[in-house]
C-alpha positions in Angstrom: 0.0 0.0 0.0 1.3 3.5 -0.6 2.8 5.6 1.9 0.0 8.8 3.3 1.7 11.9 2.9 0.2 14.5 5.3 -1.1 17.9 3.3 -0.8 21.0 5.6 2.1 23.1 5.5 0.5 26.7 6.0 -2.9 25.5 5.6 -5.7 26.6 9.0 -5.4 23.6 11.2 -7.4 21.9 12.7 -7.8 22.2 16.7 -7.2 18.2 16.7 -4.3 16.2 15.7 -5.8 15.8 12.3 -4.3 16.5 8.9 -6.4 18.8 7.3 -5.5 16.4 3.7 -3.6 13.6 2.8 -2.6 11.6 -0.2 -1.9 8.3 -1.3 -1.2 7.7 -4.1 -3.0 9.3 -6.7 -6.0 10.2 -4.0 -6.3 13.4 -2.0 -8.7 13.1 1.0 -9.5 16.8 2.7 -10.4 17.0 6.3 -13.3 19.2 7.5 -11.9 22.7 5.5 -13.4 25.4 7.1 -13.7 28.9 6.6 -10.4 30.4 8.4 -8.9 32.7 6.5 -5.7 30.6 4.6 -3.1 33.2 5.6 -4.4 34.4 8.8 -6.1 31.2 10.1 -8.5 33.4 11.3 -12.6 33.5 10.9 -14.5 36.1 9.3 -17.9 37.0 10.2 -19.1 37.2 7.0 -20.9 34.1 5.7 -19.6 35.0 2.5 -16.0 35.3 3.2 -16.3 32.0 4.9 -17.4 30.3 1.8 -14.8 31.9 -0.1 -12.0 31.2 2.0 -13.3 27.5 1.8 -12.5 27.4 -2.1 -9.4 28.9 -1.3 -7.8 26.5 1.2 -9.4 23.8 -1.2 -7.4 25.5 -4.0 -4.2 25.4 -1.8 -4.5 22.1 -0.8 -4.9 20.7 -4.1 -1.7 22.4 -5.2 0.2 21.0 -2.7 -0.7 17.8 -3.4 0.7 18.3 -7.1 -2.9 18.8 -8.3 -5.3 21.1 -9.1 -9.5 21.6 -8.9 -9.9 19.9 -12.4 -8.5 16.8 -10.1 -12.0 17.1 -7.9 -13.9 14.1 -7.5 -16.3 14.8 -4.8 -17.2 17.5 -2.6 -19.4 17.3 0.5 -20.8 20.7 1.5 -22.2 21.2 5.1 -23.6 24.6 6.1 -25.3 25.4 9.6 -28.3 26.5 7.0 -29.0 25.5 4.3 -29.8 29.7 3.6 -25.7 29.9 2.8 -25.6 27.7 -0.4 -26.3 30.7 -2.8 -22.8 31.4 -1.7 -21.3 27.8 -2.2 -22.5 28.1 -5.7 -21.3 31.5 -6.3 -17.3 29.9 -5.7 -18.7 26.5 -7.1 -19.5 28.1 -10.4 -16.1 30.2 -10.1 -14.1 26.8 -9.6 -15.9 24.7 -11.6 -17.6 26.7 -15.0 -18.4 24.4 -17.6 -21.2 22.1 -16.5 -20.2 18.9 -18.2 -17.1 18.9 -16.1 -17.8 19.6 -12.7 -17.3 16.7 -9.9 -20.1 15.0 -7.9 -22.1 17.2 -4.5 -23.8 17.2 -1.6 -25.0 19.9 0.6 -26.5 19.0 4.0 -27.2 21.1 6.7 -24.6 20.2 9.7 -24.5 21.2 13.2 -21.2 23.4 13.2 -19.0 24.7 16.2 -19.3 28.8 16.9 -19.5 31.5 14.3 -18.4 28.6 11.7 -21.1 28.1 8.9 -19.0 26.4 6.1 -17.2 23.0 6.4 -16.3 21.1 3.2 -15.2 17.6 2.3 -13.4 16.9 -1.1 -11.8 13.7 -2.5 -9.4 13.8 -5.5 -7.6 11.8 -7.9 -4.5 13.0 -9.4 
């Protein structure tokens, strides 16, 4: 079995000793990627900076992994309401534009910690 290589380095963390990706061998498998802010780890407010800071991190984590969105498989969306997916497919039709080539997903309504509206869930192949 290939060896999991741990996807992080300057990524938000999580606050438990999880990865927030990892990869083996041609597969990337994303933690919960919330809506910190990739350079300052921090929060916003704003629902809608969430979301896009979300598609950022994603973004970042599939470069580091020696990918890129195109590599998407599956996404998992889950919002504390459901109210916040006009903003999910704002960046969804951003990342992904042409409709016949846009990976599989699934919004649910989750119960999420604090001022956090946003977690998502992607798997890859490279």
């Amino acid at each position: 079995m290939a060896k999991r290589k741990v996807i992080s380095a300057g990524l938000p963390q999580h606050r438990n000793p999880i990865p927030t990706a990892v990869k083996i061998g041609q597969m990337v498998f994303t933690s919960a990627v919330g809506g910190q802010d990739p350079q300052t780890h921090e929060t916003p407010a704003d629902p809608q900076k969430q979301v896009e800071n979300c598609f950022k991190t994603l973004r970042l984590i599939m470069e580091e992994a020696g990918g890129t969105t195109d590599d998407i498989a599956k996404l998992t969306v889950h919002l504390k309401d459901l109210k916040y997916r006009d903003y999910v497919n704002v960046e969804w039709f951003k990342m992904f534009p042409d409709e016949k080539n846009r990976p599989a997903r699934h919004a649910m309504e989750a119960d999420l910690r604090g001022s956090n509206i946003i977690q998502i869930e992607a798997i890859a192949v490279l």
